[in-house]
Every structure is written in C-alpha cells, then in structure tokens.
Backbone as ProteinMPNN parsed JSONL, in Angstrom:
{"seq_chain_A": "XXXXXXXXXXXXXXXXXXXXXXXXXXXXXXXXXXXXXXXXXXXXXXXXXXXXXXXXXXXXXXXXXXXXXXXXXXXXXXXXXXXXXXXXXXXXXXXXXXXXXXXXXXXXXXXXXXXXXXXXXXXXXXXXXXXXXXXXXXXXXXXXXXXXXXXXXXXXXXXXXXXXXXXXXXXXXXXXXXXXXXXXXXXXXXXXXXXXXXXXXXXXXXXXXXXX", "coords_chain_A": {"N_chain_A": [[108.205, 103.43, 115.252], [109.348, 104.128, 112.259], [111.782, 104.469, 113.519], [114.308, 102.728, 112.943], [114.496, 102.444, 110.237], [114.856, 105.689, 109.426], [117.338, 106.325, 110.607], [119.075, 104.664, 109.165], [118.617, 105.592, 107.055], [119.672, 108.354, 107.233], [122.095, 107.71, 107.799], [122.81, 106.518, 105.283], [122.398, 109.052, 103.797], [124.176, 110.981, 104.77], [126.793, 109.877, 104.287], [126.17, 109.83, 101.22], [126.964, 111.962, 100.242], [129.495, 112.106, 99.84], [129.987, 110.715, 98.055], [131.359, 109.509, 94.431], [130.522, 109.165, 90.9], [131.141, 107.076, 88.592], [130.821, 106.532, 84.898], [130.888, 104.148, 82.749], [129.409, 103.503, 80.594], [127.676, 104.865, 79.296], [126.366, 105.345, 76.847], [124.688, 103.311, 76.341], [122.535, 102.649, 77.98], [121.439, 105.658, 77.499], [120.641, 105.262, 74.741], [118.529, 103.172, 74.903], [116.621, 104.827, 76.4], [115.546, 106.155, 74.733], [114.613, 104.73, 72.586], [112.671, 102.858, 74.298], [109.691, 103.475, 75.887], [110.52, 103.117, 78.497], [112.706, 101.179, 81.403], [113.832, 98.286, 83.148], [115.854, 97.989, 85.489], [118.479, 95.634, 86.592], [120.003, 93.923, 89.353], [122.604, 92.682, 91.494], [121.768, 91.91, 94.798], [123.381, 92.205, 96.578], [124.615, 94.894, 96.006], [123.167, 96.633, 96.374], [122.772, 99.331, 98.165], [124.484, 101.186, 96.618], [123.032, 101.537, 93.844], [120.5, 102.281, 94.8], [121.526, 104.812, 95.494], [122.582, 105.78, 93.132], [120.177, 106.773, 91.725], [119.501, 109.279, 93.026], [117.063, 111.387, 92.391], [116.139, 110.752, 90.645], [113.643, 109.033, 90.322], [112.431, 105.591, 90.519], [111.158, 102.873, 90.116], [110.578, 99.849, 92.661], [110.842, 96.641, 93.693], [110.433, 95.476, 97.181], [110.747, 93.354, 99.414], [108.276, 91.986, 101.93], [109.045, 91.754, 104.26], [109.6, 92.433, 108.006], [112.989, 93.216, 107.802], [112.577, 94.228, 105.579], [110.965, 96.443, 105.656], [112.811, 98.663, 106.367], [114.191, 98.83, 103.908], [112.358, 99.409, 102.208], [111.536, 102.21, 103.339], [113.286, 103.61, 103.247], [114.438, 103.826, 100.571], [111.808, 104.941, 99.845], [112.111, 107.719, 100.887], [113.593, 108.595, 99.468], [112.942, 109.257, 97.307], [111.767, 106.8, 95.832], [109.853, 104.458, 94.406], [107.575, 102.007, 95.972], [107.161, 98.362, 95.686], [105.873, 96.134, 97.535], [106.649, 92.828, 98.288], [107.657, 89.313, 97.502], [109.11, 86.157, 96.102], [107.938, 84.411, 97.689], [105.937, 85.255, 98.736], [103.307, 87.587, 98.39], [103.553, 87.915, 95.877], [102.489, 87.937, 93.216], [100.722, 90.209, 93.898], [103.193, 92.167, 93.884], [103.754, 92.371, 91.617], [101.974, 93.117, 89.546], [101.397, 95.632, 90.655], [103.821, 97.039, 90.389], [103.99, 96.323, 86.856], [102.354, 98.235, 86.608], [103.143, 100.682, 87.416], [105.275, 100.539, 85.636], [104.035, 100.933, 83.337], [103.226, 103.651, 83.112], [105.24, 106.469, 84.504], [107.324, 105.438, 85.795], [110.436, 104.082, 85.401], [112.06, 100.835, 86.285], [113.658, 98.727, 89.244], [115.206, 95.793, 89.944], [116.384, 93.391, 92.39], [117.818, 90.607, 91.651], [119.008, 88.254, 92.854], [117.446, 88.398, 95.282], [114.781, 88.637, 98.097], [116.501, 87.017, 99.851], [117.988, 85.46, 98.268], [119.08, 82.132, 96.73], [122.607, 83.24, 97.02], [123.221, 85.614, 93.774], [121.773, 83.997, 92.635], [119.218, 83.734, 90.067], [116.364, 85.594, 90.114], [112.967, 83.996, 88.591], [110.816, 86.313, 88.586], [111.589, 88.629, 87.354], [111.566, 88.472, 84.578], [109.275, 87.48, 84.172], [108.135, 90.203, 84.363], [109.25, 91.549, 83.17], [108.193, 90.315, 80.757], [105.404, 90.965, 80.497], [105.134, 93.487, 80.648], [105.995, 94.811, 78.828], [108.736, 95.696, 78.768], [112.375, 96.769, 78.649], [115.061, 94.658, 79.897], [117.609, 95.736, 81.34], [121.129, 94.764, 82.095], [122.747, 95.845, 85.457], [125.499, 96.452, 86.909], [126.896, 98.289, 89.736], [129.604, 98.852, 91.686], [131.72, 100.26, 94.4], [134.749, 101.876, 94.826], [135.706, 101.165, 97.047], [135.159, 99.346, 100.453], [133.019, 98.113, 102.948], [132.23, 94.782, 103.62], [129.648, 92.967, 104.654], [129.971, 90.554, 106.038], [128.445, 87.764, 107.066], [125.974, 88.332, 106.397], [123.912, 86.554, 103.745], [124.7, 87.383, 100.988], [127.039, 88.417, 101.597], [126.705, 91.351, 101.394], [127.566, 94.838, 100.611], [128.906, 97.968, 101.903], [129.526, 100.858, 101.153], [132.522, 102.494, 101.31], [133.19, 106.307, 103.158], [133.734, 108.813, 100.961], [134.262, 107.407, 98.57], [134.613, 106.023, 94.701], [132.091, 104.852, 92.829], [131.655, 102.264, 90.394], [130.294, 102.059, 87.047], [128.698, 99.867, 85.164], [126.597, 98.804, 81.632], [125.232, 96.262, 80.864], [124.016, 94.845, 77.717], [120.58, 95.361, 76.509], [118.255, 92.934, 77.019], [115.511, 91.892, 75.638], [112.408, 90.229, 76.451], [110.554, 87.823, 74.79], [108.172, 85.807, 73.606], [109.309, 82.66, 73.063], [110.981, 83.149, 74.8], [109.427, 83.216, 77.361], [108.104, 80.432, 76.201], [110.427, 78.887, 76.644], [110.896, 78.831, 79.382], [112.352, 81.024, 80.486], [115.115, 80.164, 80.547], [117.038, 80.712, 78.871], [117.129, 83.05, 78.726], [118.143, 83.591, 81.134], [120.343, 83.148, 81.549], [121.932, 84.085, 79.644], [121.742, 87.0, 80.991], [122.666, 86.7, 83.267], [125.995, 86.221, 82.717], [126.497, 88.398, 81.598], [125.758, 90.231, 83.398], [128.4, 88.95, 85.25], [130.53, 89.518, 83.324], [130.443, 92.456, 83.32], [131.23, 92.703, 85.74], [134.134, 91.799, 85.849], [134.827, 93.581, 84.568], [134.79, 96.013, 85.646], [136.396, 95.155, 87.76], [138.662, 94.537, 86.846], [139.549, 97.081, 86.243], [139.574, 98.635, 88.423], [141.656, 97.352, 89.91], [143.964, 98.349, 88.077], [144.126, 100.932, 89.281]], "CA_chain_A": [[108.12, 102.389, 114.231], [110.163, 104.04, 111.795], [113.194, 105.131, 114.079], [115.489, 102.082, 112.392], [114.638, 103.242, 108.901], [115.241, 106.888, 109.515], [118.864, 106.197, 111.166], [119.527, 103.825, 108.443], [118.312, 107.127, 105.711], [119.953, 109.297, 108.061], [123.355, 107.263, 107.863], [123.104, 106.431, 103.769], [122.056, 110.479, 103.314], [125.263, 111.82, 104.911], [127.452, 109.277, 103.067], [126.024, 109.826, 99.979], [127.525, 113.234, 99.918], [131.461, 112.139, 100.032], [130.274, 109.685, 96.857], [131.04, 109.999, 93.309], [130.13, 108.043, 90.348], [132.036, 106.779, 87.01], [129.852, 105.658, 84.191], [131.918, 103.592, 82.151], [128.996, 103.477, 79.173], [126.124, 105.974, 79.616], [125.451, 105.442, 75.814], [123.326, 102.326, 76.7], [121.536, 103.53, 78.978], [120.644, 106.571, 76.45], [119.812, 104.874, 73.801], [117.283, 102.429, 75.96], [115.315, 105.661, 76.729], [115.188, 106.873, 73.207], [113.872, 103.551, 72.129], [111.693, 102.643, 74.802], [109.241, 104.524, 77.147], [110.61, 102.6, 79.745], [113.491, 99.736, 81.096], [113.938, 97.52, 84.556], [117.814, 97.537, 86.447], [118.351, 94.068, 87.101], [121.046, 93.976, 89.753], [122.663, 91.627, 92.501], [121.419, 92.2, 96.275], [124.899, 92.831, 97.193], [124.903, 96.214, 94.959], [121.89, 97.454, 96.501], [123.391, 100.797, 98.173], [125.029, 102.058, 95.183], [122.226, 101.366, 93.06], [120.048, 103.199, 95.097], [121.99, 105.811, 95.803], [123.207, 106.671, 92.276], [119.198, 107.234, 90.746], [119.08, 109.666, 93.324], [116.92, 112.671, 91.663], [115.524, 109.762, 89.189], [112.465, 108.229, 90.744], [112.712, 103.907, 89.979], [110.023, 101.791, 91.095], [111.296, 98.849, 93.147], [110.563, 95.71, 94.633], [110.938, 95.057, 98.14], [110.628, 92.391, 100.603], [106.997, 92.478, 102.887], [109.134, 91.535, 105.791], [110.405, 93.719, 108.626], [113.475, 94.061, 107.678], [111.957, 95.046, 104.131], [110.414, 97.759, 106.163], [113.82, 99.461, 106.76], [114.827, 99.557, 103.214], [110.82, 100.318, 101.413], [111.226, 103.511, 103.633], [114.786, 104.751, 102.882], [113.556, 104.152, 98.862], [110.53, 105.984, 99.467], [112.593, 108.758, 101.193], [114.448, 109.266, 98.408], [112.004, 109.58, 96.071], [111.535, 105.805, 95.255], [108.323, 104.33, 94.778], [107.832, 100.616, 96.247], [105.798, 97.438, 95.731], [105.903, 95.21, 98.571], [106.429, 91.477, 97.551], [108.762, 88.434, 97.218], [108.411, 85.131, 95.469], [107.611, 83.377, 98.586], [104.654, 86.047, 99.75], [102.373, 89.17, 97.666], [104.752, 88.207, 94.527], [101.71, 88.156, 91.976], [100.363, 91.522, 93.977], [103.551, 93.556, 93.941], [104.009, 92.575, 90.002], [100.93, 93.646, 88.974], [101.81, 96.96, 90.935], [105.153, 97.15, 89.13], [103.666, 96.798, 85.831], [101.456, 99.499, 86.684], [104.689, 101.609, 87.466], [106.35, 100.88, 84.088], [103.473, 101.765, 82.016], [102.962, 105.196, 83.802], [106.541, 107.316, 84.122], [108.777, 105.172, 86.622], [111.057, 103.034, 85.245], [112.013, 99.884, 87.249], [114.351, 98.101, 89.54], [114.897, 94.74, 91.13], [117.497, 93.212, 93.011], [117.518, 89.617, 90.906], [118.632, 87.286, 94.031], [116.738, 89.047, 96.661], [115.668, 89.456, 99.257], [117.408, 85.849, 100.871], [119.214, 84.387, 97.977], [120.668, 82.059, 97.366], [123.304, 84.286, 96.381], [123.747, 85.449, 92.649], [120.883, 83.429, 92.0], [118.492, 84.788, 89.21], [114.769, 84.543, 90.044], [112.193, 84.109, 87.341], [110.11, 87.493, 88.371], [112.383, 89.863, 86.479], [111.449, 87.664, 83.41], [107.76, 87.214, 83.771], [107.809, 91.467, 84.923], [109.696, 92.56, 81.584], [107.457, 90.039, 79.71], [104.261, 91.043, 81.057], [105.159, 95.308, 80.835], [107.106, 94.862, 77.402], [110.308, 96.971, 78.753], [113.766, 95.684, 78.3], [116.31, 94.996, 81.055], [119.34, 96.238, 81.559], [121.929, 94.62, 82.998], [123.455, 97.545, 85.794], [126.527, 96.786, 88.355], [127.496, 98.895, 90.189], [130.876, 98.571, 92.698], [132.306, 100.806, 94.965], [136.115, 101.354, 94.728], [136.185, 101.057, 98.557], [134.028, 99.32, 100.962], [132.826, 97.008, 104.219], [131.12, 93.735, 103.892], [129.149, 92.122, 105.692], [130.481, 88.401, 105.649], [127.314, 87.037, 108.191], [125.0, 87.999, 105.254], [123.661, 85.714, 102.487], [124.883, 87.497, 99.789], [128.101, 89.047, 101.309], [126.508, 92.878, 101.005], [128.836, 95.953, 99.802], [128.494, 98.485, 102.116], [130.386, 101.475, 100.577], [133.571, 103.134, 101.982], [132.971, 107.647, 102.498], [134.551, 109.139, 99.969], [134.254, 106.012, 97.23], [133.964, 106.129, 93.667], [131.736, 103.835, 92.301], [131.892, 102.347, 88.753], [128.89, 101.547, 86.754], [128.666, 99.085, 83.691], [125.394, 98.484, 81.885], [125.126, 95.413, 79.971], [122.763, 95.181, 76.514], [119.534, 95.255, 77.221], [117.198, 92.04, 76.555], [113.937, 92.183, 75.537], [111.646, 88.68, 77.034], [109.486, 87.338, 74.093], [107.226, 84.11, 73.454], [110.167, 82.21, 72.868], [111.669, 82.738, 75.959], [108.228, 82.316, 78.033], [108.004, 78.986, 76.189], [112.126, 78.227, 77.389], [110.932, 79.002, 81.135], [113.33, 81.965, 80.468], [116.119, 79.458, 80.873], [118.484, 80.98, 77.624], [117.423, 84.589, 79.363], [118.303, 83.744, 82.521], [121.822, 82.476, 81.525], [122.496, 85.465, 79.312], [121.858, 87.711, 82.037], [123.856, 86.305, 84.41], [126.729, 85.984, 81.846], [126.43, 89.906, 81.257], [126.922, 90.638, 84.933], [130.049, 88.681, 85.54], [131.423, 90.118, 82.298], [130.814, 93.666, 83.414], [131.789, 92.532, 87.409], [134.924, 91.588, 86.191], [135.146, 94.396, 83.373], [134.947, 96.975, 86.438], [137.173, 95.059, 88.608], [140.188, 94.903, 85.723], [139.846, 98.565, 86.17], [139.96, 99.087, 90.07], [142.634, 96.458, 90.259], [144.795, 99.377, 87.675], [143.892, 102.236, 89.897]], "C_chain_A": [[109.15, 102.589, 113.129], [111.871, 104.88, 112.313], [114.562, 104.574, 113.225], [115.626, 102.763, 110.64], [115.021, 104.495, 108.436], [116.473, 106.812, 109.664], [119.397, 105.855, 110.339], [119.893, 105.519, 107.162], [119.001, 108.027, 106.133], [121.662, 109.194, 107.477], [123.73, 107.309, 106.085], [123.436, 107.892, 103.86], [123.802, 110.891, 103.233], [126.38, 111.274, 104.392], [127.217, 109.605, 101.495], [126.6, 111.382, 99.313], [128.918, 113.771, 99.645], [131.403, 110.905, 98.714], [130.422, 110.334, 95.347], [131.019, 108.989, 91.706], [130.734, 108.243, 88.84], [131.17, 106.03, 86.114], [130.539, 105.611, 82.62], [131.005, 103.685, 80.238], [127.888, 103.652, 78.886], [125.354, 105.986, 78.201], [124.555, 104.187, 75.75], [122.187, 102.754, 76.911], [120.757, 104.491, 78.145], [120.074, 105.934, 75.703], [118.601, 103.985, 74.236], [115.992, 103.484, 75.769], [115.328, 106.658, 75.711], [114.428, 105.993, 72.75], [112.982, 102.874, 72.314], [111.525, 103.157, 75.827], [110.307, 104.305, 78.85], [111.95, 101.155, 79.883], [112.608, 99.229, 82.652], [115.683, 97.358, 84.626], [117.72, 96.53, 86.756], [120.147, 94.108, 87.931], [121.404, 93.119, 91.206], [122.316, 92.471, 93.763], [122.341, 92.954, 96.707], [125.047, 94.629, 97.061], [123.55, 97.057, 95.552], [122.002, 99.217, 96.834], [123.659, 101.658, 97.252], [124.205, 102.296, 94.421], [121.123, 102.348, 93.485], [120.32, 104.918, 95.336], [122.176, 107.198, 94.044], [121.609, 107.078, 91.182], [118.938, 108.077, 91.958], [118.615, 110.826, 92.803], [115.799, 111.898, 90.906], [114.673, 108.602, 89.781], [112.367, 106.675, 89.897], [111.433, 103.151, 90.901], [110.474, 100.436, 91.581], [110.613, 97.883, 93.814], [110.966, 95.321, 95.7], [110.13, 94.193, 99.048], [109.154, 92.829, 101.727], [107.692, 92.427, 104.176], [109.863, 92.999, 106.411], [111.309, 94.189, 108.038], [113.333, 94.428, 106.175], [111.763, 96.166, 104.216], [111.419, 98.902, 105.704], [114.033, 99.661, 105.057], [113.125, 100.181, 102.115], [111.439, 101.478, 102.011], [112.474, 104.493, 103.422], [114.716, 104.632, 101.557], [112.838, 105.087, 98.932], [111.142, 107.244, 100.006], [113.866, 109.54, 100.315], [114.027, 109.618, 97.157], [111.881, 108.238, 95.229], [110.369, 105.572, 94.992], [108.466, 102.274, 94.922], [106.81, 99.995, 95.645], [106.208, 96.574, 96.666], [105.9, 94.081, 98.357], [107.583, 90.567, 97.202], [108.395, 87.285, 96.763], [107.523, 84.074, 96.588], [106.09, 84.057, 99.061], [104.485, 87.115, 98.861], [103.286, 88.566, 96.553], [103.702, 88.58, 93.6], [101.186, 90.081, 92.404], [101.448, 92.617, 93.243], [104.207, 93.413, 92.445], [103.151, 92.732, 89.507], [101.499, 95.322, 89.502], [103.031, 97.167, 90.205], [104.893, 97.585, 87.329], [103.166, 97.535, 85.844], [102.407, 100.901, 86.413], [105.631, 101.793, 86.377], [105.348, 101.147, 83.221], [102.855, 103.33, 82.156], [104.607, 105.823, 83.377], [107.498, 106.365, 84.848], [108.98, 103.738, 85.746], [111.678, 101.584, 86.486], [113.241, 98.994, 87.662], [114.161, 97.194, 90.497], [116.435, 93.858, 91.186], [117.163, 91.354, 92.602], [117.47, 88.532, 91.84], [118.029, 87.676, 94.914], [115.734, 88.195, 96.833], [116.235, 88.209, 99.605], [118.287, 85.06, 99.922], [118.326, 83.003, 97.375], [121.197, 83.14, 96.487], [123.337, 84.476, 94.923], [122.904, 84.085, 91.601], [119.432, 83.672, 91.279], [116.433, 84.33, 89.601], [114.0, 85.043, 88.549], [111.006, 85.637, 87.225], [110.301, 88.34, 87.556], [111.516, 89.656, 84.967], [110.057, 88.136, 82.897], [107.455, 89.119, 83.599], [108.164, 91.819, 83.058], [108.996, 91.822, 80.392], [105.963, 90.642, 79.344], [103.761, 92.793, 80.411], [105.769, 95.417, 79.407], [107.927, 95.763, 77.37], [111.136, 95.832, 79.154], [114.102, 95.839, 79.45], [117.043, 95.071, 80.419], [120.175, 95.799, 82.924], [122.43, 95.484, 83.838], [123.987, 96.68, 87.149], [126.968, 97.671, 88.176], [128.396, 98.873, 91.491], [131.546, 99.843, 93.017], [133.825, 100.289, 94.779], [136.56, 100.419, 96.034], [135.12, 100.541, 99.092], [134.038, 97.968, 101.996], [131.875, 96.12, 103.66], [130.719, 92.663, 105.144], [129.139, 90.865, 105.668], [129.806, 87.605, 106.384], [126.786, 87.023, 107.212], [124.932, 87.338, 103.882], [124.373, 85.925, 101.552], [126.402, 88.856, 99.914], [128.053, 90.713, 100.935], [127.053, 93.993, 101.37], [128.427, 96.824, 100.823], [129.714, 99.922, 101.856], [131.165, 102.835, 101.489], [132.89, 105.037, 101.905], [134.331, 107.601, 101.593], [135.077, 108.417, 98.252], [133.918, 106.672, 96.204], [133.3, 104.894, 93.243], [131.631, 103.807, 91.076], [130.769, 101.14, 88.249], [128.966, 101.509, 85.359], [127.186, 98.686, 83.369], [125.635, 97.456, 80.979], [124.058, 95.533, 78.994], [121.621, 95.316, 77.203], [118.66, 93.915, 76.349], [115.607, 92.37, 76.612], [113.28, 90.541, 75.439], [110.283, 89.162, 75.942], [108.494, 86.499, 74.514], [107.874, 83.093, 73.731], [110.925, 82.08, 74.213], [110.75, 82.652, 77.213], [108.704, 81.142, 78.122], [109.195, 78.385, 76.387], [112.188, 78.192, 78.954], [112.041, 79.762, 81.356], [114.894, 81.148, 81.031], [117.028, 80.283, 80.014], [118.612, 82.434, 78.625], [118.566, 84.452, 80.518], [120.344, 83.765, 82.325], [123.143, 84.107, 80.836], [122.764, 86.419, 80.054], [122.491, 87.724, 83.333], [125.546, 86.392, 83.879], [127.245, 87.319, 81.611], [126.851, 90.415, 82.522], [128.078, 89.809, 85.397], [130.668, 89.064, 84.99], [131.252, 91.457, 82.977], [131.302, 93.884, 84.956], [133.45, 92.621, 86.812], [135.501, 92.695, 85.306], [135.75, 95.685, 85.177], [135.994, 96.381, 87.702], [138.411, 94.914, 87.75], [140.087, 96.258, 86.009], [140.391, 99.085, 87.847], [141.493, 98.565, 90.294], [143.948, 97.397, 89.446], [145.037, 100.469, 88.18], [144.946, 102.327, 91.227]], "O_chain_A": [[109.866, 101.628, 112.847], [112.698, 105.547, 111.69], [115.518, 105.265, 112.871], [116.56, 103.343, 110.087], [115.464, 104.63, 107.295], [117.04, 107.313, 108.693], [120.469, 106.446, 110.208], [120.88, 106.123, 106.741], [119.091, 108.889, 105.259], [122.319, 110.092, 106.951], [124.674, 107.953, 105.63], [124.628, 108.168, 103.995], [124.502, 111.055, 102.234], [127.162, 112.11, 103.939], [128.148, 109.598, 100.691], [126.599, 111.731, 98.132], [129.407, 114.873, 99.4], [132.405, 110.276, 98.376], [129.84, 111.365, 95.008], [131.739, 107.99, 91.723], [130.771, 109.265, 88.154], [130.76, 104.93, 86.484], [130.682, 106.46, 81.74], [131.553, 103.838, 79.147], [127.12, 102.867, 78.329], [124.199, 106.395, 78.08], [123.623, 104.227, 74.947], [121.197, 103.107, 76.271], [119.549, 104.301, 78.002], [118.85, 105.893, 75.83], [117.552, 104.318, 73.685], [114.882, 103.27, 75.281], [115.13, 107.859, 75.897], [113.33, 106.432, 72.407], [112.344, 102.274, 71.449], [112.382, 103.424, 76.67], [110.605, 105.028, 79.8], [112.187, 100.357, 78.976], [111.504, 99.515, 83.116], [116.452, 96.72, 83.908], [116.677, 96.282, 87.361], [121.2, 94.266, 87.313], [120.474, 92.923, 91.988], [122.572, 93.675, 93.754], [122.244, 94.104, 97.136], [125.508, 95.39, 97.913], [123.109, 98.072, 95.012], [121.552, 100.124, 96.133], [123.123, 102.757, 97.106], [124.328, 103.442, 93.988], [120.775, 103.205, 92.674], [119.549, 105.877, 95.338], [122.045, 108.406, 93.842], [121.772, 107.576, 90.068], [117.817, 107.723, 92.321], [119.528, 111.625, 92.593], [114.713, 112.401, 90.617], [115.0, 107.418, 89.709], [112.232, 106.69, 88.674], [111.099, 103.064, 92.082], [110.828, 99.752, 90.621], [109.723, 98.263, 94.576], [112.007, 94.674, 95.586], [108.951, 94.405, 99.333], [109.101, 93.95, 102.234], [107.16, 92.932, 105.165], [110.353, 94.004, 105.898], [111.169, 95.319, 107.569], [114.29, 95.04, 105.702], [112.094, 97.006, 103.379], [111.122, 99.823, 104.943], [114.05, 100.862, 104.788], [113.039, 101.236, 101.487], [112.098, 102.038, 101.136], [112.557, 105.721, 103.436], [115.051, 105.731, 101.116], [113.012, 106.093, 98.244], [110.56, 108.178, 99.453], [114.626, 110.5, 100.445], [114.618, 110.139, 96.212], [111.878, 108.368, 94.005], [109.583, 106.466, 95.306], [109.156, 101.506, 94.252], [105.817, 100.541, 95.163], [107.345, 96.205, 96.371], [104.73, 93.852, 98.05], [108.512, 91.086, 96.583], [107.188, 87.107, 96.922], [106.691, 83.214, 96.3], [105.247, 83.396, 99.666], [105.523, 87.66, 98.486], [104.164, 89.429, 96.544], [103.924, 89.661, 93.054], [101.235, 90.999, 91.585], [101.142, 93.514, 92.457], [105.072, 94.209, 92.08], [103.41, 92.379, 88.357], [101.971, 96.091, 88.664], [102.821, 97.626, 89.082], [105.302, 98.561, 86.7], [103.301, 98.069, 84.743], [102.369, 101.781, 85.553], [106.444, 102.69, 86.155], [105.731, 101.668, 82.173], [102.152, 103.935, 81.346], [105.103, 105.701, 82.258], [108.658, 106.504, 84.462], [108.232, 102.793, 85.495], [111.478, 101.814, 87.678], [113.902, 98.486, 86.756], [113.452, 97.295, 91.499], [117.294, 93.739, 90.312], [116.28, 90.814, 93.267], [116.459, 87.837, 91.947], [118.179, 86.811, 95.777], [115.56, 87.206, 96.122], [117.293, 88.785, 99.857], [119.113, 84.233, 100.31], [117.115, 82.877, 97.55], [120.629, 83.76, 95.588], [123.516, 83.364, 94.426], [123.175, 83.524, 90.539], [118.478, 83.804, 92.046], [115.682, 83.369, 89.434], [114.251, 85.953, 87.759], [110.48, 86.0, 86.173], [109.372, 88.889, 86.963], [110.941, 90.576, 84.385], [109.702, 88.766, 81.901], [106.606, 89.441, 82.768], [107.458, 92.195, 82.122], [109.026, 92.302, 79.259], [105.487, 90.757, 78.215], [102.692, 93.205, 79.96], [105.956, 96.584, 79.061], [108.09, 96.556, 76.442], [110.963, 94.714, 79.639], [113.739, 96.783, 80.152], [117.285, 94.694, 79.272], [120.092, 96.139, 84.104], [122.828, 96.408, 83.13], [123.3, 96.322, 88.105], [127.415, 98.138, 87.128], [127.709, 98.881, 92.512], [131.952, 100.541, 92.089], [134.231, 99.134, 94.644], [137.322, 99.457, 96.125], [134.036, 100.899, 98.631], [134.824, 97.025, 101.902], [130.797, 96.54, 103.239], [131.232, 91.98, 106.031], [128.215, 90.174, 105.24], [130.372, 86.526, 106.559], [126.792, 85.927, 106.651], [125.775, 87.545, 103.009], [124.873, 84.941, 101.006], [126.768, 89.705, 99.101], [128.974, 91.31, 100.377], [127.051, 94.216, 102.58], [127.215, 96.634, 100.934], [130.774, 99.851, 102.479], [130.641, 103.776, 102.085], [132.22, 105.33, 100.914], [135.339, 106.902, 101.497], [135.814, 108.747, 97.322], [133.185, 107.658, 96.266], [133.961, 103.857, 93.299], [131.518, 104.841, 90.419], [130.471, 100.021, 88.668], [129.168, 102.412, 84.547], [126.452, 98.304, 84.279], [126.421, 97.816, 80.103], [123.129, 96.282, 79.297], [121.621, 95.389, 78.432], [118.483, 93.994, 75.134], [114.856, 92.921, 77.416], [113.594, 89.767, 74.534], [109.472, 90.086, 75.995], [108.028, 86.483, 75.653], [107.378, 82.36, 74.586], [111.401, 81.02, 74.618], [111.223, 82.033, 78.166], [109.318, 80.603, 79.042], [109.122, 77.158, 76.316], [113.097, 77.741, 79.651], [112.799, 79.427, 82.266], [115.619, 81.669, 81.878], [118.026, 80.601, 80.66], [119.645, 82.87, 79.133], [119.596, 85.11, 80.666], [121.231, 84.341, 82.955], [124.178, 84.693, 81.153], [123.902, 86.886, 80.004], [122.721, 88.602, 84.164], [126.353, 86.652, 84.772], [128.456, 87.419, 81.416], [127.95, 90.909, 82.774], [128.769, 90.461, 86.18], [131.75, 89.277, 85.536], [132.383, 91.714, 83.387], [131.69, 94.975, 85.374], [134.101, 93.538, 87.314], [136.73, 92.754, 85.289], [136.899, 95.946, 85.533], [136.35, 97.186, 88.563], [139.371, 95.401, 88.347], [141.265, 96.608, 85.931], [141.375, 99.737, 88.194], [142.374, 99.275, 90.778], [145.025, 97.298, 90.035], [145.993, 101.137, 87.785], [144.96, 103.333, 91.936]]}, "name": "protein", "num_of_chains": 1, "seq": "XXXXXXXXXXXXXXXXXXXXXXXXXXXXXXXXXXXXXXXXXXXXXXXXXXXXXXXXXXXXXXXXXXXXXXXXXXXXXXXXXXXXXXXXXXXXXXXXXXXXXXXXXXXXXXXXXXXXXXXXXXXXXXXXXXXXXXXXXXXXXXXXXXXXXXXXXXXXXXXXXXXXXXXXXXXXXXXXXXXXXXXXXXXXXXXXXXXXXXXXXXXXXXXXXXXX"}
C-alpha cells in the first residue's frame, strides 16, 4: 500500500542531501516567532518540494488532499516529521480545519499549499483565510525556487521538481493577520494582498537567479 510513497520518500530523501538553501530575509520569519506563538506558510502547489524539504528538523502541520494521490505525499510529510490533516475544499475541508486549528494552538506551526491540491493554478482559496482567522496566527507569505530544476508541463500547476545539487532561494513576505474586517470583505482585500506579495518575492528571487 505504501510502496509508491516510500519510493517517492526514498527518491526526495537522497536528493535532499546534494540541496542547499539561501534565505534572503530570515529576520521575518524571526520576528513572527517572537511575536506570535505560532504562523501558517502560505505557498503555491508548484513549490511544494522545496517547502517541504527545507522545514526538515521543524515539524509544520499541513494540509493534504484525502485522495490517493494525497496518500503519496500525507506519508512522505509524515516521514519527515510532518504532521497531516486530510482535507480539501471539495471533501473533509471543515474536518481537516478544525484539526489544523488544533495543531496551531498546541506547538506545530502551519502550512498550506494556497491553490492545491487541483488548482486552478495560482489561484488563492479562501481556507487559508478562514484557518488564520479562526486560530488567530498570521501568515506568511514563503516562496521558495530552486536555482535548477524539471517541470512537469502535463500538471495543473506546472510543478518544480528540483535539480541535485540546487540551491534554493527563499523570500518571506510580511505577515498578515485576518480580522473582522476582512471576514466581513469575504477576505477579498486579503486575498489580493497575498497574492501581490508572492509575485513580488517570485520575481524578487528570480532578478537574482537571472544575475547568477
């Protein structure tokens, strides 16, 4: 049952050992977890590898997909010391955000992949919103891009799969904190901001590769 997920954990693992990571502005990030117990990574589908890869050590609670191939990546999270909730807007969504909030008011901080799992691409869903309203921890914008790397141009969202030996480079945008105010906006201003924040730091980290 889990042979594909193992191979998959098997294949990341021994890659992840020829990676190394550039963090363009780690005083975000700090100050976040001086300020509050807790955030949420809000990051595109595409970026998922990297993202996982680079809290390895640093337990993140995550949302993933109930379907099969959900299976494959819940169990290469949980084999890295992730912790899952099972759930997408279409199926369990209210379950695995109740479990989530559970997860940010305990020790794990939290990540979710904003268009996931099908897209459309680069398209923000409203969970993130209701999750960081609900748990009262901020997001943080967080791409992260490999210098080097294969995509997969069949899938939805065009996903990164990162070259051995890559550096990847990791921008965090402010962090927002979801009021009343942006409830009662149907997180429309959020949503825009936050999208706005990752193209600025997409294209911040690709002015830099493009010098290298």
């Amino acid at each position: 049952m889990y042979f594909k997920p193992l191979l998959a954990f098997i294949f990341i693992k021994l890659l992840s050992f020829t990676y190394r990571y550039k963090y363009l502005n780690p005083e975000v990030l700090e100050k976040v977890k001086k300020e509050s117990s807790n955030y949420i990574f809000s990051l595109w589908h595409q970026n998922l590898i990297g993202a996982i890869l680079s809290q390895t050590g640093k337990p993140h609670a995550v949302i993933v997909s109930p379907s099969k191939d959900g299976e494959l990546v819940a169990k290469a999270c949980e084999w890295m010391g992730h912790v899952t909730a099972r759930g997408s807007s279409s199926r369990d969504g209210q379950k695995a955000l109740r479990k989530m909030i559970g997860f940010l008011k305990t020790k794990f901080p939290g990540a979710i992949t904003i268009d996931g799992p099908r897209g459309p691409v680069k398209e923000i869903k409203k969970g993130i919103f209701e999750l960081a309203y609900l748990s009262k921890k901020p997001i943080i914008p967080f791409t992260i891009i490999p210098s080097h790397y294969w995509v997969l141009e069949k899938s939805w969202d065009k996903f990164r799969i990162p070259r051995p030996f890559t550096t990847f480079y990791v921008h965090f945008g402010a962090p927002l904190n979801i009021n009343k105010t942006d409830k009662a906006d149907s997180f429309h201003t959020a949503s825009l901001d936050l999208k706005q924040q990752l193209e600025r730091s997409e294209s911040h980290i690709t002015s830099i590769l493009g010098q290298n």
